[in-house]
Steps between C-alpha positions, in 0.01 A plus 500: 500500500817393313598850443467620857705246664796552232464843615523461870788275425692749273426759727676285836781413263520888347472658915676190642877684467338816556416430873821432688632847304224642649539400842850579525511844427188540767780325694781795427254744538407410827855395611646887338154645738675337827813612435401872373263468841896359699726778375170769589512379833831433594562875398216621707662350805846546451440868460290488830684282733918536542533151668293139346477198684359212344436144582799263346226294422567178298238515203589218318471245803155655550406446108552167580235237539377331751670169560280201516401276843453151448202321689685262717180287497498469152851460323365654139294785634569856624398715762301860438830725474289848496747509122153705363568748708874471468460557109265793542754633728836442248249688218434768695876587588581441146266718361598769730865445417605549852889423414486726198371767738769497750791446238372838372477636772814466647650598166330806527614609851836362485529730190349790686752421809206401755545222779388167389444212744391167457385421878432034557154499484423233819278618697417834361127456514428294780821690777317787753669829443493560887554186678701303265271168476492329207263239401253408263192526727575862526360538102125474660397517104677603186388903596491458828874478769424510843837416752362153702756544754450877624160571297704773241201585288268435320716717189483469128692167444685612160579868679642303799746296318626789264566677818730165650631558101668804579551441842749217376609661192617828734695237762664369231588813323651659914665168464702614145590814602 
């Protein structure tokens, strides 16, 4: 008995430095993957499209977490935040590496000589292409826009705001020139 638990203990100390090697070259593998998988894409659509317009999103404010809400009935308590969600949210964009993306990518057409335009991204997803209206009841559910004031719809929700995308991003770019 005395022998096996000196081994299991020699072993933890022996693998102990071993581990956090370990998982940080998985970590540069995976983070050289995304950015192999950027560059790949970015090509692909530079060499397809000659203009880009892209939401000037702010990533970093929307890594951020959720702030908390105190209870005003009880003075050391907080208030369900949805900062679960929040979290699973701020992972997800990190792990895509949204900013990384679109850094690359405008390198990559403003070194090709396409049109890049960052376009405000208000109301992108919830403004009808035809009549104008924005609001948020117009985003019936996250697939699903369909225009409350003149009945625009039902479309593909992502499709619809890419369209307002270049809609904007081709006002502002008459506006330039």
């Amino acid at each position: 008995m005395k022998l096996a638990e000196s081994y299991r203990s020699r072993r933890s100390v022996l693998f102990r430095d071993r581990k956090p090697e370990a998982v940080a070259a998985l970590h540069r593998k995976i983070a050289k993957q995304r950015k192999d998988f950027h560059h790949r894409q970015a090509n692909v659509l530079v060499a397809r499209y000659d203009l880009s317009v892209v939401e000037d999103l702010q990533i970093a404010n929307m890594l951020r977490g959720a702030k908390p809400v105190p209870d005003p009935n009880n003075p050391r308590q907080f208030l369900t935040n949805g900062a679960a969600g929040k979290r699973g949210l701020s992972r997800s964009i990190s792990d895509a590496g949204w900013g990384q993306f679109v850094s690359i990518l405008r390198a990559k057409a403003e070194e090709a000589g396409r049109i890049w335009i960052e376009v405000d991204p208000r109301h992108t997803c919830d403004r009808c292409e035809s009549y104008g209206h924005a609001a948020p009841e117009n985003r019936v559910t996250q697939a699903e826009f369909v225009c409350q004031a003149c009945g625009h719809g039902p479309t593909q929700a992502d499709e619809h705001a890419a369209r307002n995308l270049l809609r904007a991003g081709l006002a502002l770019h008459a506006q330039a020139t």
